[in-house]
C-alpha positions as CSV (number, residue, x, y, z in Angstrom):
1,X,3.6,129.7,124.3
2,X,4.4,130.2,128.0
3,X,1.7,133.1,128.0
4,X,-1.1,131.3,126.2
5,X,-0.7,128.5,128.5
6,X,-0.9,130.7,131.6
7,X,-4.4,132.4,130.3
8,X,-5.5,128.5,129.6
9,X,-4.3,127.4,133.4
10,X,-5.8,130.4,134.7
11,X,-9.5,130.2,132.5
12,X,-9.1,126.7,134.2
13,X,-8.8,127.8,137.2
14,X,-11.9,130.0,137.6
15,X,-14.1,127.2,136.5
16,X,-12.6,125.3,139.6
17,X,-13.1,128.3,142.0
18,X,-16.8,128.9,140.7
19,X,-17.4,125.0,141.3
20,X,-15.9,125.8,144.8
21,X,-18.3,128.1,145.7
22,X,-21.2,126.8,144.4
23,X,-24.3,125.9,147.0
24,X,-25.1,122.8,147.9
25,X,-27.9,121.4,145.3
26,X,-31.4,120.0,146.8
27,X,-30.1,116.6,146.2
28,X,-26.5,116.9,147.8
29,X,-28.6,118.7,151.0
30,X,-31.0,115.7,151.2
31,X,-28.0,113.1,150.9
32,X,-26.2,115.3,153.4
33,X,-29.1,115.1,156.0
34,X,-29.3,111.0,155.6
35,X,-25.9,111.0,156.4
36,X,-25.5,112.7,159.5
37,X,-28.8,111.0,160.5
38,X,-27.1,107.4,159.8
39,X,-23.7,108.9,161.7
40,X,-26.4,109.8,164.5
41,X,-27.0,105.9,165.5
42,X,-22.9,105.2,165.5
43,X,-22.0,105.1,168.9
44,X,-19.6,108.5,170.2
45,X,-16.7,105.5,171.2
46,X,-17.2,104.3,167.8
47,X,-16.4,108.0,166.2
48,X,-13.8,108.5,168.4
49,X,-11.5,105.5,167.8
50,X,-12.1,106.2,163.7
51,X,-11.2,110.0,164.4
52,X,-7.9,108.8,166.7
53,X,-7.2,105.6,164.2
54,X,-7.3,108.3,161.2
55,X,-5.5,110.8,162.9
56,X,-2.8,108.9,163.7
57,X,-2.5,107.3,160.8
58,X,-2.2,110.5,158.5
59,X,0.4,112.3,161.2
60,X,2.5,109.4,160.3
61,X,2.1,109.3,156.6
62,X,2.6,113.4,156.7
63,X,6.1,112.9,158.6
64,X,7.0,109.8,156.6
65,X,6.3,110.7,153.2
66,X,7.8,114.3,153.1
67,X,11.4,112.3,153.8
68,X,11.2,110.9,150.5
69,X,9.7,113.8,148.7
70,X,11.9,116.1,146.5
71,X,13.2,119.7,147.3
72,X,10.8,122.3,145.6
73,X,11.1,122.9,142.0
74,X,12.3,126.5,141.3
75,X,12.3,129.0,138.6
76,X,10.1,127.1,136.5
77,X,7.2,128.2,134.0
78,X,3.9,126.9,134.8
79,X,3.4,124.8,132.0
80,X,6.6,122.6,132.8
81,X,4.8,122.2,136.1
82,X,1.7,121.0,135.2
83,X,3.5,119.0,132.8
84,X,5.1,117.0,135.2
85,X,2.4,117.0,137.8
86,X,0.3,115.4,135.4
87,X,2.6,112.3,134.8
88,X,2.4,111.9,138.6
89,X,-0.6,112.3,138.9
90,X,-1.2,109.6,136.0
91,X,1.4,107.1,137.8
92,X,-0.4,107.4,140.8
93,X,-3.7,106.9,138.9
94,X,-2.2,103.5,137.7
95,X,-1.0,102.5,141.2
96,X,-3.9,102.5,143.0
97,X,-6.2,101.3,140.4
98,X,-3.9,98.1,140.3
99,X,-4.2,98.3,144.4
100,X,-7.8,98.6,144.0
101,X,-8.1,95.5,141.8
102,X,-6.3,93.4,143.8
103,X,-7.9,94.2,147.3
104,X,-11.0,94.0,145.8
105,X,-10.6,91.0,144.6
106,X,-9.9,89.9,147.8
107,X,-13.1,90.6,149.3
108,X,-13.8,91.9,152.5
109,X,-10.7,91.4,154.6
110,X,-8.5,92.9,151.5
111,X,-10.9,95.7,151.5
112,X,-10.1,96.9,154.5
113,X,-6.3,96.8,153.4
114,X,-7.4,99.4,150.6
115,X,-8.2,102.4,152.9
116,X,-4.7,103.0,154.0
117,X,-2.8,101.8,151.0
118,X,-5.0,104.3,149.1
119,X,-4.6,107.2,151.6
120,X,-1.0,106.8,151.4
121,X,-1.1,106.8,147.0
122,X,-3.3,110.0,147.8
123,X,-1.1,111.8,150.6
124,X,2.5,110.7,148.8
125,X,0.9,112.6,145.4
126,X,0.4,115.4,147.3
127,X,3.6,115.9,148.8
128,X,4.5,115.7,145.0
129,X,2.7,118.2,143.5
130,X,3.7,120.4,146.1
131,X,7.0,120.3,145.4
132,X,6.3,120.7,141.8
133,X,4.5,123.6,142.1
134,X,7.5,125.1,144.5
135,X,6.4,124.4,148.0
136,X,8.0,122.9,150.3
137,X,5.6,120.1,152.5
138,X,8.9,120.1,155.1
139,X,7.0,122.9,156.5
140,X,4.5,122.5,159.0
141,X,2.1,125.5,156.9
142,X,2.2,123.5,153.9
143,X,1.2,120.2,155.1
144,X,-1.7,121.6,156.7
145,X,-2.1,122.8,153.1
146,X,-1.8,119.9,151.9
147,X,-5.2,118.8,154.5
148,X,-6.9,121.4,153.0
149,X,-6.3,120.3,149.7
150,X,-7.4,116.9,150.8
151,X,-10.7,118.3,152.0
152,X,-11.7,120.2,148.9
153,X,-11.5,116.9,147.2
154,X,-12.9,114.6,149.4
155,X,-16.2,116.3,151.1
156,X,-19.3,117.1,150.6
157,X,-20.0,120.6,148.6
158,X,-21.4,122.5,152.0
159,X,-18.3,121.3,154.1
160,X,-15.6,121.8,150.3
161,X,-17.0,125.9,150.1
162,X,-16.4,125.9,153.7
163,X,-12.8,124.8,153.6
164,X,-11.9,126.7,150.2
165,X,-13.2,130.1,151.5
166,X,-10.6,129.3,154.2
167,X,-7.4,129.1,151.9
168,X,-8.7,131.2,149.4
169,X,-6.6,134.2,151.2
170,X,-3.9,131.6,152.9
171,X,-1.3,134.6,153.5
172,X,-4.0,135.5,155.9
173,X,-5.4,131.9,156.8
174,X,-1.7,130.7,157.7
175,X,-1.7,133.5,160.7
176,X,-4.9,131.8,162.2
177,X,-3.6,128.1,162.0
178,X,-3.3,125.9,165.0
179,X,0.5,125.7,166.5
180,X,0.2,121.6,167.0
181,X,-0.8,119.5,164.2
182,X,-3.0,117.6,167.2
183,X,-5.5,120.8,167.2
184,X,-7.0,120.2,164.0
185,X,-10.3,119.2,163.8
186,X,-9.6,115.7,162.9
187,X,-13.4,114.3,163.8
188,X,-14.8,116.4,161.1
189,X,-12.0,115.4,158.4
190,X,-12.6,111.6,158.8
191,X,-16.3,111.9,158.8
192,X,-16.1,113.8,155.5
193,X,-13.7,111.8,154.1
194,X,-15.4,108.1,155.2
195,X,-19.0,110.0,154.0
196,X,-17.7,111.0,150.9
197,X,-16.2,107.7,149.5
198,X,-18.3,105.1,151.9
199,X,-21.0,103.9,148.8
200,X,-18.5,103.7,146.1
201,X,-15.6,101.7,148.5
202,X,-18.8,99.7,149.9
203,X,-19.3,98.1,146.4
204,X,-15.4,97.5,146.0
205,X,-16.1,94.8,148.8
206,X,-18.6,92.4,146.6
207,X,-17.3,89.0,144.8
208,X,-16.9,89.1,141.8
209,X,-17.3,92.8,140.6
210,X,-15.2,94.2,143.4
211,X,-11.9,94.2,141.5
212,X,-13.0,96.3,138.5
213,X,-15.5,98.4,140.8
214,X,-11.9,98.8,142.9
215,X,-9.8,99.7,140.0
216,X,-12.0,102.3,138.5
217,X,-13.1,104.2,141.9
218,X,-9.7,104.7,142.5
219,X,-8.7,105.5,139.6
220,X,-11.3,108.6,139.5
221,X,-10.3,109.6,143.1
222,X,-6.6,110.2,142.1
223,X,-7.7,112.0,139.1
224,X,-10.3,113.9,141.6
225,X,-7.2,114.7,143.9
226,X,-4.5,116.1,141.5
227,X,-7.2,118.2,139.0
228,X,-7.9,120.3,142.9
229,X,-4.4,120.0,143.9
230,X,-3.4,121.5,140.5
231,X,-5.8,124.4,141.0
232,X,-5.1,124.9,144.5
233,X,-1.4,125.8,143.6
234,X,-2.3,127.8,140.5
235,X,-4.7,129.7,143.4
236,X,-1.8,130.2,145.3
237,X,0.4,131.6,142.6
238,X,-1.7,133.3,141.1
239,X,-1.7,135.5,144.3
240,X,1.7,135.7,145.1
241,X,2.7,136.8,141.0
């Protein structure tokens, strides 16, 4: 059973990769283009503050939320695993689509509330899965990990084959990582990030529809975030076994 679960995992898994490393389709140049041409007109002050407000609010969620995350599971099969991560994964789905729902129904000013109740749903999972999976996300190399993770979900395709060519080798890719948490590039991680989920959070903000429009978004984003965090850590075992 173990083995025929492994060869399913692993099928799996190449699907993911070659999704990875697809190129970016007319459409998803075209939208990429309108984007950086609308980021164009936002003042430099304006993308700073975001990039420092962002920055500073994931450092603290990194540090906070690995104090209440578990040791790393050991001597485990994969199936148990994924078995597990999967009911995080759906627990976290429930939370923030009930987090959604209620900041969207509160319009506007709750809307704002959302981004970093959300981002803390979506960081807290990771640290989870990690474990799960055997990692520890004490260490400084794994929570930059866990960044990368966060990327591949949460960008456009151009920037997402950009960042998985990066881990794809991590024994390497962990040599060639910054020493200070500080030094990575922060500015390009928000602006994906705000890019990638701007239209859909956008909509979460009008009376009336924005509850449901809340609950279901976020829903599909912490689905979005465990199916790569799941293949990301059967990449990585798959080249340590």
């Amino acid at each position: 059973m173990s083995e025929t679960y492994n060869a399913y995992a692993f099928t799996e898994l190449r699907s993911w990769q070659h999704k990875m490393l697809k190129s970016p389709s007319l459409f998803n140049s075209m939208a990429r283009k309108v984007q950086y041409k609308l980021n164009s007109y936002i003042p430099e002050k304006v993308h700073a503050a975001i990039t420092t407000a962002i920055k500073q609010m994931i450092r603290a969620m990194l540090f906070g939320a690995g104090k209440l995350t578990k040791p790393p599971y050991t001597n485990l099969p994969l199936q148990a695993r994924e078995s597990m991560a999967l009911e995080r994964i759906k627990f976290y789905q429930h939370a923030a689509a009930a987090e959604g729902g209620v900041t969207g129904a509160g319009g506007i000013l709750l809307g704002f509330a959302d981004f970093p109740l959300l981002l803390s749903l979506k960081l807290k999972l990771l640290f989870e899965i990690a474990a799960l999976y055997g990692y520890d996300a004490a260490d400084y190399k794994e929570r930059v990990y866990l960044l990368h993770i966060f990327q591949l979900a949460f960008s456009s395709q151009e920037h997402r084959r950009q960042v998985y060519l990066q881990i794809a080798d991590w024994d390497k890719a962990v040599h060639e990582l910054p020493e200070d948490i500080n030094q990575f590039d922060w500015r390009t991680f928000q602006q994906e990030y705000r890019d990638y989920i701007d239209l859909a959070k956008m909509a979460q903000m009008i009376p009336l529809v924005g509850a449901p429009i809340g609950a279901v978004v976020n829903y599909q984003l912490i689905k979005k975030l465990g199916t790569t965090a799941m293949n990301a850590y059967r990449m990585r075992l798959k080249e340590e076994s």
